[in-house]
C-alpha positions as CSV (number, residue, x, y, z in Angstrom):
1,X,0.0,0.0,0.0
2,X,1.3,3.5,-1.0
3,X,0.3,6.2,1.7
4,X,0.8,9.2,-0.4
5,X,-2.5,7.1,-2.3
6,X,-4.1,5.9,0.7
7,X,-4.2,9.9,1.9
8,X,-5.3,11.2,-0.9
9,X,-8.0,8.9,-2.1
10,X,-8.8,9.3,1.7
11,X,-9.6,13.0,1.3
12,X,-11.5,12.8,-1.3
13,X,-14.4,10.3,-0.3
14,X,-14.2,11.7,3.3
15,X,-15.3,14.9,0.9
16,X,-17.5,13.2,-1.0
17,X,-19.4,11.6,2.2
18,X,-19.3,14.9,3.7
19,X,-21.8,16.1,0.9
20,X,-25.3,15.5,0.8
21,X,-26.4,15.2,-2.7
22,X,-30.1,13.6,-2.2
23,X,-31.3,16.2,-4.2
24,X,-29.4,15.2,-7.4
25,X,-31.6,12.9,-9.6
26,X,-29.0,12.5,-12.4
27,X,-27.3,10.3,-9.6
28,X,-28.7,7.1,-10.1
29,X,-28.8,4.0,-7.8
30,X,-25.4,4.5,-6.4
31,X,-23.5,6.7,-4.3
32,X,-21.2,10.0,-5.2
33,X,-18.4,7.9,-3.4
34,X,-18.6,4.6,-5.6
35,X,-19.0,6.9,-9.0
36,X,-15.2,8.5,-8.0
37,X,-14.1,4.8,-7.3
38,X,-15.2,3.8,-10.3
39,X,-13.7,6.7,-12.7
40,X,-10.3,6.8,-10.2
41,X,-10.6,2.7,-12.0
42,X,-11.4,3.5,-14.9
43,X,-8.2,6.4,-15.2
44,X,-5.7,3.5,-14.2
45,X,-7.4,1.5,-17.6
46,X,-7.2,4.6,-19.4
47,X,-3.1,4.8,-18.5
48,X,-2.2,1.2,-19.0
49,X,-0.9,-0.3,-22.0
50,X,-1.1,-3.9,-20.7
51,X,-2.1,-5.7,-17.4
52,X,-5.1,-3.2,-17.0
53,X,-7.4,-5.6,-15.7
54,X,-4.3,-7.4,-12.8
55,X,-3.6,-3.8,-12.0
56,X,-7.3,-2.4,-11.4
57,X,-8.0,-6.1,-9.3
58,X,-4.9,-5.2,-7.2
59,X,-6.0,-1.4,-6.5
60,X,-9.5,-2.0,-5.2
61,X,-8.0,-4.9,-3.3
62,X,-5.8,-2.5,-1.5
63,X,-7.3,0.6,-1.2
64,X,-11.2,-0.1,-1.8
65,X,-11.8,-3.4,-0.3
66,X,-14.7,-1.8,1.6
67,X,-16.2,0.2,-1.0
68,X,-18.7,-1.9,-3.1
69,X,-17.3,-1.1,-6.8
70,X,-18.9,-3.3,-9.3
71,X,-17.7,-1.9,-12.4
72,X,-15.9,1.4,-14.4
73,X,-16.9,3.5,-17.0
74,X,-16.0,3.5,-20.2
75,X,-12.0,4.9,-20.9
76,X,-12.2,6.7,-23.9
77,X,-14.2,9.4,-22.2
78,X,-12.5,12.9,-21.8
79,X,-13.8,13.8,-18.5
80,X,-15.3,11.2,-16.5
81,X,-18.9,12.0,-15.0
82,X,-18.2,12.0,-10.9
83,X,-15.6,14.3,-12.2
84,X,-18.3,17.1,-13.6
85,X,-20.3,16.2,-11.0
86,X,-18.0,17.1,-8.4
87,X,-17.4,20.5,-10.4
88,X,-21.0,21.7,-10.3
89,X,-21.3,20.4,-6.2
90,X,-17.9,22.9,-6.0
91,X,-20.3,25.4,-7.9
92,X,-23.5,25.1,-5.5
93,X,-21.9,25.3,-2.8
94,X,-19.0,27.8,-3.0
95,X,-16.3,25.7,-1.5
96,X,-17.7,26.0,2.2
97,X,-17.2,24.0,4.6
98,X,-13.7,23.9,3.3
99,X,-13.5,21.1,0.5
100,X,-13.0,21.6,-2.7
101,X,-13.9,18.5,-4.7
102,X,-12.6,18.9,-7.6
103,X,-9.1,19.7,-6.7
104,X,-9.2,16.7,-4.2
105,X,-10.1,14.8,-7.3
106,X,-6.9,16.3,-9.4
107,X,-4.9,15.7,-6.5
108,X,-5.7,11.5,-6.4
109,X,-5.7,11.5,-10.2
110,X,-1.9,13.2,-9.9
111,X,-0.6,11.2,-7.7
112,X,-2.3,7.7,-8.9
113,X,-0.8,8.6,-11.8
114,X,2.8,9.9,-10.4
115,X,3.1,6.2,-8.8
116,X,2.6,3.6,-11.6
117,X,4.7,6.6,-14.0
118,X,7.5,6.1,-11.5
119,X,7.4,2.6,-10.7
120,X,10.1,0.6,-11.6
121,X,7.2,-2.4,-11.6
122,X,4.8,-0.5,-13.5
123,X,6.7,2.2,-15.6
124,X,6.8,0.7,-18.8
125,X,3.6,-0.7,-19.2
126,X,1.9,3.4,-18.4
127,X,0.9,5.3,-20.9
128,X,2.9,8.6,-19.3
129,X,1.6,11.1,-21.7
130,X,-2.3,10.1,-21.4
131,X,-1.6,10.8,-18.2
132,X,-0.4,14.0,-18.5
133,X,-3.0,14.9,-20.7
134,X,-5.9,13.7,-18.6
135,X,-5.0,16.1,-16.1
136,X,-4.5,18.6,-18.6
137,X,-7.9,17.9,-20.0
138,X,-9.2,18.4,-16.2
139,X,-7.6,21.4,-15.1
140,X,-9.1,22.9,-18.3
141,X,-12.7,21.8,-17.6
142,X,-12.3,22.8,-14.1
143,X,-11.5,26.6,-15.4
144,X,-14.6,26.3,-17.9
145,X,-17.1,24.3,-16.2
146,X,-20.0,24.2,-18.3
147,X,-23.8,26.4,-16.7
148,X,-25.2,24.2,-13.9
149,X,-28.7,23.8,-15.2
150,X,-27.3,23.3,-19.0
151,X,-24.9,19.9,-17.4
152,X,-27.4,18.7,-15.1
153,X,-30.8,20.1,-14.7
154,X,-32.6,22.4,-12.1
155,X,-33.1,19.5,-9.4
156,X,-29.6,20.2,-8.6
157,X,-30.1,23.4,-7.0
158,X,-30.5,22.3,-3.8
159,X,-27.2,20.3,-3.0
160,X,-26.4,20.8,0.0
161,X,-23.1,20.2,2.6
162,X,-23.2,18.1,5.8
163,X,-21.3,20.2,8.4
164,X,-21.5,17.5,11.5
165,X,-18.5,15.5,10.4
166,X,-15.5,14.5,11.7
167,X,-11.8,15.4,11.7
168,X,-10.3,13.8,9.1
169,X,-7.0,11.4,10.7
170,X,-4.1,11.8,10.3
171,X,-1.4,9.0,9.2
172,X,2.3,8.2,9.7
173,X,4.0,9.0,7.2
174,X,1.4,11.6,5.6
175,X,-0.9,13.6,6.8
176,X,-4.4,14.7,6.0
177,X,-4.4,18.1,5.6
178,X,-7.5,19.0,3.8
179,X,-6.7,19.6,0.0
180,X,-8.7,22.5,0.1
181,X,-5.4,24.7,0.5
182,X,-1.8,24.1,-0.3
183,X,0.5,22.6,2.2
184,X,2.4,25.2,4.6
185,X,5.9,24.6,5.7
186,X,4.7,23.7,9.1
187,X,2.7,21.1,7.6
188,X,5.3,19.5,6.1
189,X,6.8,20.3,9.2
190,X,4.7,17.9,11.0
191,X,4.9,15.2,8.8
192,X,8.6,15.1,9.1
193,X,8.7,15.4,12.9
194,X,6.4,12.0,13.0
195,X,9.0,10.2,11.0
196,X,10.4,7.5,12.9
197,X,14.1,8.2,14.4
198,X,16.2,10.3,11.6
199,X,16.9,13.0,14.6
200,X,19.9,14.7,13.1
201,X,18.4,15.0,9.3
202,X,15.5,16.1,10.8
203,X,17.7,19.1,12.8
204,X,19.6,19.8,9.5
205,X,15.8,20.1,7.1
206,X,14.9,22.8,9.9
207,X,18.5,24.4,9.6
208,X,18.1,24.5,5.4
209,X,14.6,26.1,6.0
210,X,15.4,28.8,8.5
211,X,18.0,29.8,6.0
212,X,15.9,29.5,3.4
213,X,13.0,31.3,4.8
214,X,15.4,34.1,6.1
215,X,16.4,34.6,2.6
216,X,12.7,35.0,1.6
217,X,12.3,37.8,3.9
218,X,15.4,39.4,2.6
219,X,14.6,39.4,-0.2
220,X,11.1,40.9,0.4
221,X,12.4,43.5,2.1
222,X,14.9,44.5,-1.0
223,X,17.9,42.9,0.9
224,X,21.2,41.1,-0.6
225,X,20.5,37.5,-0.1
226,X,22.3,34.4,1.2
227,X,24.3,33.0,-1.5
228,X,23.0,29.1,-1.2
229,X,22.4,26.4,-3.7
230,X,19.2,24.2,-3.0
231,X,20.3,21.0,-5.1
232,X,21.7,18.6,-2.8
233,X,23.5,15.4,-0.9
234,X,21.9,12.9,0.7
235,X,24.5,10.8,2.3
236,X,23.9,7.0,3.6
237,X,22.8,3.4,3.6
238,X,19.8,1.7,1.2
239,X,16.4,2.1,3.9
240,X,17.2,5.1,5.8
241,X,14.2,7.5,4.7
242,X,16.1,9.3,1.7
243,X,13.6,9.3,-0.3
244,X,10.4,10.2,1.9
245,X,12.7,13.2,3.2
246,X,13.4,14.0,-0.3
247,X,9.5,14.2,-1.3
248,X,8.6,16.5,1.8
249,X,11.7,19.1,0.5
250,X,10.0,19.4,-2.8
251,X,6.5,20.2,-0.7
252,X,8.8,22.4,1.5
253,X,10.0,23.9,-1.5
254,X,7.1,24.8,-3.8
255,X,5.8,25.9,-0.2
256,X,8.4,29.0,0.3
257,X,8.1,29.5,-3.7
258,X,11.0,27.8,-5.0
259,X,9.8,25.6,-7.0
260,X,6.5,26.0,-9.2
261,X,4.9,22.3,-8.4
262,X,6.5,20.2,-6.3
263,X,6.9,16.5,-7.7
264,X,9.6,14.4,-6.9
265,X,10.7,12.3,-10.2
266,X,13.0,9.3,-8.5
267,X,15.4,7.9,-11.3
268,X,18.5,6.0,-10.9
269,X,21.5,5.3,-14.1
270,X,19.0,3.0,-16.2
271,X,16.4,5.8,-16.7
272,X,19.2,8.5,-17.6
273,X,21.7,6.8,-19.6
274,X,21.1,5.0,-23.0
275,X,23.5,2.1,-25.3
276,X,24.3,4.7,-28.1
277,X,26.2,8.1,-28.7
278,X,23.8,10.6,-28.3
279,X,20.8,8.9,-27.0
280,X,21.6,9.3,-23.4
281,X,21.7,13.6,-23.5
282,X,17.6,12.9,-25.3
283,X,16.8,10.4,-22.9
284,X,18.1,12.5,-20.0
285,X,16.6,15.9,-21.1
286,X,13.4,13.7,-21.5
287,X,13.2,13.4,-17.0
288,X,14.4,16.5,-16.5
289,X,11.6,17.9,-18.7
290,X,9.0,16.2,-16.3
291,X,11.0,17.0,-13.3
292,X,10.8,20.6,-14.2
293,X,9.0,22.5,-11.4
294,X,9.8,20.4,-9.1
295,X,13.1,18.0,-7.6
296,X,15.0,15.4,-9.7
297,X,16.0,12.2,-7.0
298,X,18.8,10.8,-8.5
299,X,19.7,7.4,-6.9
300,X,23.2,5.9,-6.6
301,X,24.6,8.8,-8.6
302,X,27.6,7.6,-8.0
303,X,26.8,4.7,-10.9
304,X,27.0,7.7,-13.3
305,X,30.8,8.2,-13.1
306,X,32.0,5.2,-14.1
307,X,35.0,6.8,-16.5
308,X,36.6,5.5,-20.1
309,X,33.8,5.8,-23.0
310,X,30.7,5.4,-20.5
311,X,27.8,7.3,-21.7
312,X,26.9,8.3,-17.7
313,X,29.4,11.2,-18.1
314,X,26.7,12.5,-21.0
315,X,23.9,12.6,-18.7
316,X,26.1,14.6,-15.4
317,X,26.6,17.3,-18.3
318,X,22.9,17.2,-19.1
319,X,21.7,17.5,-16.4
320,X,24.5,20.1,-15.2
321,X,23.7,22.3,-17.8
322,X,19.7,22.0,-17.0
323,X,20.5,23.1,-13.5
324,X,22.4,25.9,-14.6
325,X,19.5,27.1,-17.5
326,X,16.8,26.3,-15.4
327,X,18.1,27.0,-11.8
328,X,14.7,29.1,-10.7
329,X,12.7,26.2,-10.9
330,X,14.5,23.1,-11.6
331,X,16.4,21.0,-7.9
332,X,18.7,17.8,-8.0
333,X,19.3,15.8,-5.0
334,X,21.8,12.9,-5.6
335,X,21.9,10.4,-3.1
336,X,24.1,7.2,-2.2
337,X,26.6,5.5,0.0
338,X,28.8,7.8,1.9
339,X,32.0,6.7,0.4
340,X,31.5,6.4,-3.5
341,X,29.1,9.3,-3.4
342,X,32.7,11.5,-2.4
343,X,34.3,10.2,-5.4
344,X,31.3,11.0,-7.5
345,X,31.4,14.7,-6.8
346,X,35.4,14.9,-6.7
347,X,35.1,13.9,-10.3
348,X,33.5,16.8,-11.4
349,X,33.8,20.6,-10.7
350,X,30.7,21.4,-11.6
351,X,29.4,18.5,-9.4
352,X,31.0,20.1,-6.4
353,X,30.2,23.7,-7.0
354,X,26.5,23.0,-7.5
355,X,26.2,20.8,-4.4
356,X,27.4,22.2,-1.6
357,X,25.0,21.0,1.1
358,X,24.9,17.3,2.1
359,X,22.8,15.4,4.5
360,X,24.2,12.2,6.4
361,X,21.3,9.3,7.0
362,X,22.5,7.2,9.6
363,X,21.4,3.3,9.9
364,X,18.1,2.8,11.8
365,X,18.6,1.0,15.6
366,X,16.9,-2.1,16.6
367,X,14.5,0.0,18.9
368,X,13.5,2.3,15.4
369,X,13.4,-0.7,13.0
370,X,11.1,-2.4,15.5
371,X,9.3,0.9,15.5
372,X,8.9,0.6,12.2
373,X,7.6,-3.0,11.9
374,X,4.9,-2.2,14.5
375,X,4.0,0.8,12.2
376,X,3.2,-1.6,9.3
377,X,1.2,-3.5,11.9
378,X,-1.1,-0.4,12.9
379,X,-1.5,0.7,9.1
380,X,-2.7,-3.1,8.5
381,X,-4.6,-3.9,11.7
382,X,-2.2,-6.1,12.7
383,X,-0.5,-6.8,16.5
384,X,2.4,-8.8,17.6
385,X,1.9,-11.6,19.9
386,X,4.0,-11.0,23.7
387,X,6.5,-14.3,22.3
388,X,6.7,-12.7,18.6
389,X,7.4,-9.1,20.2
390,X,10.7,-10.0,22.0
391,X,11.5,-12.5,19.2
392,X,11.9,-9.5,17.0
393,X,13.2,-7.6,18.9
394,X,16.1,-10.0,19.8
395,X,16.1,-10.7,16.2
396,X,16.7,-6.9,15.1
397,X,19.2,-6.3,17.4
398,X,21.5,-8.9,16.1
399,X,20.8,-7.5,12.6
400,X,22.3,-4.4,14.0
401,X,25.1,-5.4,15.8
402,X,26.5,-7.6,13.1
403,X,24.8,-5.9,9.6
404,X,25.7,-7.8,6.8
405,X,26.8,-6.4,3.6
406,X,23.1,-5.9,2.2
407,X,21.4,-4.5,5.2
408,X,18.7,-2.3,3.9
409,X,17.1,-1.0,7.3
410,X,13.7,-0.1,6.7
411,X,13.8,-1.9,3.6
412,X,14.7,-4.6,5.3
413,X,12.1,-5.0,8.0
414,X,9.6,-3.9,5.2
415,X,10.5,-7.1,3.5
416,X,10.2,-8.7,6.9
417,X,6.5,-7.7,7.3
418,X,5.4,-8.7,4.0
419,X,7.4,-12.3,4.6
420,X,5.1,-12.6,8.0
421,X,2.1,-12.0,6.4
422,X,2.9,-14.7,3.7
423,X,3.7,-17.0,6.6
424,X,0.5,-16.0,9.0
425,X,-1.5,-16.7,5.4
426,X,-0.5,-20.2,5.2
427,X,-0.6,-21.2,8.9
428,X,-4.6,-20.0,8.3
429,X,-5.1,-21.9,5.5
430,X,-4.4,-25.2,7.1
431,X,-7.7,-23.9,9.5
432,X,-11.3,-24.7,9.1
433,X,-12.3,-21.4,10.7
434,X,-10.6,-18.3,10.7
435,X,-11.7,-15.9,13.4
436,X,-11.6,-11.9,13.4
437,X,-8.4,-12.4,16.0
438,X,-7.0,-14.9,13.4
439,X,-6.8,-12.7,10.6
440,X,-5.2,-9.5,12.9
441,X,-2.6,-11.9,15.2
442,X,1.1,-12.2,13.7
443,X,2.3,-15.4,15.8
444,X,6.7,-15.8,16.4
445,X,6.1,-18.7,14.0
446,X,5.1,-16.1,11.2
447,X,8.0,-13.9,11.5
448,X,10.8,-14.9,9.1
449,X,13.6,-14.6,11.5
450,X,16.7,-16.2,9.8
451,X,19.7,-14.0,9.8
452,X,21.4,-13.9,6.7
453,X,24.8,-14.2,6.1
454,X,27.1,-11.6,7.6
């Protein structure tokens, strides 16, 4: 389960079950909510090239298993109908009670779309630039949306909004800030301080803000300001939260006006560099074009500078000279191991000139990798038996102290959790009945515990 999905698809039925629409005729049999389910479905068909059908099953397993969805609409369709729907409820009623539908719509749509674009699982089989269009094709209805009574008759004048509702909650790893407005910095803020562990990068993002902000009020006051370059290093280990961090910088970003929109685009050497003379610099200007506006996550950047006739060298100058043309609204972050990621940027001047700021990520403890674990246990209504508890926990702490040469750290005890739950499945098959207890319990015998080989 993504949570950046999870949150936003969150937001937007909470939004549509905070709206009473028993006035609207045009309806039909089913609910607002189930009519967004179905077009959010019938988008992800629209944006596949192949395993539509595996990939739509798998979605409403994970994120509408209690929503009853029993088919989607048809895919060649410009703007789907919950979507126009949604527009004229934003139209009735003004944008109180502070949702805005449609943008909570865009929002899902965006990053629905962001994930299977960027997924090394999924990227290749995602129609990219239908995607992009589609939410071209909505962000131009929403700034024409057609006369109310012309779309969908006068029985839809009284729509009305259901103000007794509750908070929306708020997760982990993302929170649930209503859509209605963009993220502040303290927002971001937030999210960041409810990370697990990660103390010192979390003291050195507040240090880069301060600055950052300072320089915003400098500059609005007609000072000189702070000569600082906001591509950076992120130092460390496979696991250690590189990436989240890097996500809620480009929100932090777009937030004190740095960058226009605020996307991450994660690539490593295999989307950048290409077999031919020539092909790399095309297929490199080709990500930086849709990171534009937002940060480029270059992993193991290292792999780039791999000397003699390696084409990684053409992508470091392509994407040195983008940062240089479009440095007021275009931000790399390279990240990797400590050591090679040294050599990487003492092979270059430019490298070193244009990244002058690094952040270390130091290796998750046994206490915060257990931490962890339990937190994929609360996101999946799951517990830990007392015996399974300390068996972990023991079992972590030898991870730690020994670490062999592959140790991913959250990876790690992500792969961990999904190895239980394989386990805990096929203990329950063997049982006649499975009880409510059953399907929530993780047992010691489910965890995979087997150290590997340091």
């Amino acid at each position: 389960m993504d949570l950046e999905i999870k949150n936003a698809i969150d937001r937007l039925l909470y939004a549509c079950d905070s709206v009473d629409t028993k006035h609207l005729s045009k309806q039909g049999p089913i609910s607002l909510k189930q009519m967004v389910c179905q077009d959010l479905l019938t988008f992800i068909q629209k944006i596949s090239l192949k395993d539509s059908e595996e990939r739509i099953n798998l979605f409403m397993m994970t994120y509408f298993s209690e929503i009853q969805v029993e088919c989607i609409g048809d895919e060649n369709e410009n703007i789907h109908s919950s979507f126009k729907m949604l527009c004229q409820i934003d139209q009735v009623k003004e944008k109180s009670n502070g949702f805005i539908l449609s943008d909570l719509y865009i929002k899902s749509i965006i990053v629905i779309g962001q994930h299977y674009s960027l997924s090394k699982k999924h990227k290749k089989s995602i129609n990219v630039q239908g995607f992009i269009d589609y939410v071209k094709n909505l962000k131009e209805y929403v700034k024409n949306v057609p006369d109310l009574d012309k779309e969908f008759g006068h029985e839809f004048e009284k729509t009305s909004v259901n103000t007794n509702t509750e908070p929306i909650s708020i997760s982990e790893e993302s929170s649930s800030i209503s859509s209605s407005r963009a993220e502040t910095i303290e927002d971001v803020l937030e999210q960041i301080d409810r990370l697990i562990g990660l103390q010192n990068v979390k003291s050195e993002v507040r240090n880069l803000i301060n600055l950052l902000r300072l320089n915003k009020i400098r500059k609005e006051r007609g000072y000189k300001q702070i000569k600082t370059s906001n591509h950076l290093v992120f130092l460390g280990n496979p696991g250690t939260g590189k990436t989240t961090i890097a996500r809620l910088i480009a929100k932090i970003y777009k937030a004190l006006g740095i960058l226009s929109e605020g996307q991450l685009v994660e690539v490593d050497r295999s989307d950048l560099v290409a077999g031919y003379v020539g092909q790399t610099a095309i297929k490199t200007r080709e990500v930086i074009d849709k990171a534009m506006g937002g940060i480029l996550f270059i992993d193991e950047a290292y792999t780039l500078a791999k000397g003699g006739s390696d084409f990684g060298q053409e992508a470091i100058d392509t994407i040195l000279k983008a940062m240089e043309d479009k440095r007021d609204d275009f931000v790399v972050i390279v990240a990797g191991y400590s050591g090679p990621m040294s050599d990487f940027l003492a092979s270059n001047p430019g490298l070193e000139s244009r990244f002058n700021k690094s952040i270390h990520f130091p290796d998750y403890t046994a206490e915060e990798l257990f931490d962890i674990f339990n937190l994929y246990c609360q996101n999946y209504e799951m517990q830990l038996t007392t015996d399974a508890s300390l068996s972990l926990k023991d079992y972590l702490q030898k991870l730690c102290n020994k670490k062999p040469s592959n140790f991913s750290n959250g990876r790690a005890v992500r792969n961990l959790f999904e190895a239980s739950l394989s386990l805990q499945a096929n203990r329950l098959a063997e049982k006649e009945a499975i009880g409510n207890e059953d399907l929530t319990m993780l047992m010691e015998k489910d965890l995979c515990l087997n150290l590997p080989d340091m």
